[in-house]
C-alpha positions in Angstrom: -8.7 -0.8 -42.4 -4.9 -1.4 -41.1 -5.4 1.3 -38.5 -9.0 0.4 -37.5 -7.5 -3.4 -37.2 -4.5 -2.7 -34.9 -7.1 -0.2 -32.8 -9.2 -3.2 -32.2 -6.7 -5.4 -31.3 -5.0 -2.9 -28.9 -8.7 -2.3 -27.3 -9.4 -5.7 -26.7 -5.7 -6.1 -25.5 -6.3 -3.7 -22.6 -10.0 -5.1 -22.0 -8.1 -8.5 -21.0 -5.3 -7.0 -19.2 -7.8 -5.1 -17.1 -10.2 -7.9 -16.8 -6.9 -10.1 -15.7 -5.9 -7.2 -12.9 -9.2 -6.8 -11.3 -9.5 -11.1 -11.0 -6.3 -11.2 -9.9 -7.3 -8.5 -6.9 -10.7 -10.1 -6.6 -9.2 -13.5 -5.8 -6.8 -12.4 -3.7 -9.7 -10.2 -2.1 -11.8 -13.2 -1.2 -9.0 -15.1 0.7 -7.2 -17.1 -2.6 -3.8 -15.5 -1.5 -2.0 -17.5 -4.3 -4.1 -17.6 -6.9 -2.3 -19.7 -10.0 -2.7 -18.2 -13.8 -5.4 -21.1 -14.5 -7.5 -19.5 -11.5 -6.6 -15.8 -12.6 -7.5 -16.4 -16.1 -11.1 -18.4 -15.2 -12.0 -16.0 -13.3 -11.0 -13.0 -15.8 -13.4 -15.1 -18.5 -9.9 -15.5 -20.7 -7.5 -18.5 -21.7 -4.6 -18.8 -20.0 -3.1 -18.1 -23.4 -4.4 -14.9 -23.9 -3.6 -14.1 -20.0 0.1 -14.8 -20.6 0.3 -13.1 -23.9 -0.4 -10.0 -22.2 1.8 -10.9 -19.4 5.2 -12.1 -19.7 5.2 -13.6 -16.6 4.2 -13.4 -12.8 6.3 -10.4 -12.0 4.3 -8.2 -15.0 1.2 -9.3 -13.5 2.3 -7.8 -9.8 3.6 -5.3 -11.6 0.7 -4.5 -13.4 -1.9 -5.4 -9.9 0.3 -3.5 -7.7 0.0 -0.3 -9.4 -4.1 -0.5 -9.6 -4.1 -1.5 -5.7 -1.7 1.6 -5.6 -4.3 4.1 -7.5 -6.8 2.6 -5.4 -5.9 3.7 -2.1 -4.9 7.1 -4.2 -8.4 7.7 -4.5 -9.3 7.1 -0.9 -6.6 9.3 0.1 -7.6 12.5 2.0 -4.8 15.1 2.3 -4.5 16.4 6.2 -3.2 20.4 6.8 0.1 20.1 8.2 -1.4 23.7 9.9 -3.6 21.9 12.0 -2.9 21.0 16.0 -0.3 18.3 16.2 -3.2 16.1 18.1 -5.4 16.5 15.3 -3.2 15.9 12.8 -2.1 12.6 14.6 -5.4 11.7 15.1 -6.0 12.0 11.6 -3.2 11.0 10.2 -3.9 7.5 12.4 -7.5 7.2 11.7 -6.4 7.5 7.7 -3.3 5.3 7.6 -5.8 2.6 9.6 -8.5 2.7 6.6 -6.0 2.4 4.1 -4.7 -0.9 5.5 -7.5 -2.1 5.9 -8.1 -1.8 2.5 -5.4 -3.0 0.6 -5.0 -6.2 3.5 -6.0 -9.3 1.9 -3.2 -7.7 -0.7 -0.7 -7.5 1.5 -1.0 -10.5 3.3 -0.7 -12.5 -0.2 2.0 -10.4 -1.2 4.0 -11.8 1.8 3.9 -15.1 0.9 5.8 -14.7 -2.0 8.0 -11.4 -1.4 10.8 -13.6 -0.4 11.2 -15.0 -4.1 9.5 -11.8 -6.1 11.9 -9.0 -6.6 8.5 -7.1 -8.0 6.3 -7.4 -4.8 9.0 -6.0 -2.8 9.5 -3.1 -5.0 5.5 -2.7 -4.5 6.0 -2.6 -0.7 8.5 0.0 -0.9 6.6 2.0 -3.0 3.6 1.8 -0.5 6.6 2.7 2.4 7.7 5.8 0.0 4.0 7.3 0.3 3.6 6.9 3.7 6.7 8.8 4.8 6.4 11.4 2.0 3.6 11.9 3.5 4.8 11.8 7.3 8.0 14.5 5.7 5.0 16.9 4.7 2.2 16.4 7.3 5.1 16.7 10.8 7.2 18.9 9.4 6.5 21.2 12.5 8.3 18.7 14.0 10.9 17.2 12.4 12.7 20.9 11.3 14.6 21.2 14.0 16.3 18.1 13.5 19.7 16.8 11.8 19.3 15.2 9.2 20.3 12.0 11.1 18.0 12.3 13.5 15.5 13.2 11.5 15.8 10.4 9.1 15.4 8.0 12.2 12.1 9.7 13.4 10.3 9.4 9.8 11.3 5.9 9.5 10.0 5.1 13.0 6.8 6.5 12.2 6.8 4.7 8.8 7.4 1.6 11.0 4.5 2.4 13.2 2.2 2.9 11.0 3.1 0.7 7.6 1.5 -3.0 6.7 4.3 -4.6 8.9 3.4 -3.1 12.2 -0.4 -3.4 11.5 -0.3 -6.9 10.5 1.4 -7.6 14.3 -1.7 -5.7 15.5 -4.8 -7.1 13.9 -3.0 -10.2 12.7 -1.0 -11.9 15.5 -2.7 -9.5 18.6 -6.0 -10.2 16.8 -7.3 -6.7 18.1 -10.2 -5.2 16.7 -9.7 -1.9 14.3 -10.3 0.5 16.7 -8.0 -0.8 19.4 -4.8 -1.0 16.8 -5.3 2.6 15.7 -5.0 3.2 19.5 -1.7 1.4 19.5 -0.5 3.2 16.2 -2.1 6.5 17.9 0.6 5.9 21.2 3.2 5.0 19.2 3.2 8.2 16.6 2.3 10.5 19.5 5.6 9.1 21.6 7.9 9.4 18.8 6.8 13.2 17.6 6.9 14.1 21.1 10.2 12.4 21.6 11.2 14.5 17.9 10.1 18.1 19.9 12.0 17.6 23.0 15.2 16.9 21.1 14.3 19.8 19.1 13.7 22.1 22.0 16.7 20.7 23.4 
């Protein structure tokens, strides 16, 4: 009976938390880029009560949001061979890094409204960084090799720049191009700085 109590509880405990996380994301996802806890908890079908009893507080909740909007684009990640031609995998590479933005956008863009005074959201935006040059270490290596360390460091961080939120919200945000014409500008930019990385590597 104890057992089959506390299982319940714990059950209906994660049924709330999830069905806070995905309001929380659904708000944000239909252009309610600060949504308050009264808002997060009407739309999760809770009280506000039970919302922050599973929360501590706001930083929890990103916590908590910023690791499902993480798994998300997870799933819609597609490994590229670092053994294909450098145009290919650049072309790739771009043509990925563009869907995944657009994808976790409306997050983004919320989560910059309040980065300044939540320690949490800009842990979540480094984690995002962290995958996307992981990703640039493995997928160029080709290119980067021949570098020192220094150099090399720079290069993946300019490509991180080029094709991270920060870069991308400058593109469709404040140039107000269409998707197809900022993955050209990302496509440039990566292309220029691997070439740049292969000359200095030939030297």
């Amino acid at each position: 009976m104890g057992t089959n109590g506390s299982d319940g509880r714990t059950a209906r405990a994660e049924r709330t938390r999830r069905s806070v996380i995905e309001a929380h994301i659904r708000l944000i996802e239909s252009g309610e880029l600060k949504p308050t806890g009264a808002q997060i908890a009407d739309a999760a079908g809770v009280s506000l009560r039970a919302l922050w009893a599973n929360f501590n507080d706001l930083e929890t909740l990103f916590a908590a949001t910023g690791a499902e909007v993480l798994s998300r684009q997870d799933e819609q990640f597609v490994p590229v061979s670092p053994e294909l031609p450098l145009p290919d995998r650049i072309e790739r590479f771009c043509a990925q890094r563009a869907r995944l933005l657009e994808l976790v956008a409306q997050q983004a863009r919320a989560a910059s409204l309040r980065e300044s005074v939540s320690p949490q959201l800009r842990t979540n935006r480094q984690l995002h960084i962290k995958r996307v040059t992981d990703e640039i270490e493995i997928l160029f290596v080709h290119e980067l090799i021949g570098l020192t360390r220094t150099r090399r460091t720079q290069v993946v961080q300019a490509l991180g720049i080029a094709s991270t939120w920060a870069s991308w919200s400058v593109l469709r945000d404040e140039y107000a191009l269409p998707v197809d014409e900022a993955v050209a500008v990302m496509r440039q930019s990566v292309s220029a700085l691997l070439a740049s990385a292969v000359h200095v590597a030939l030297g």
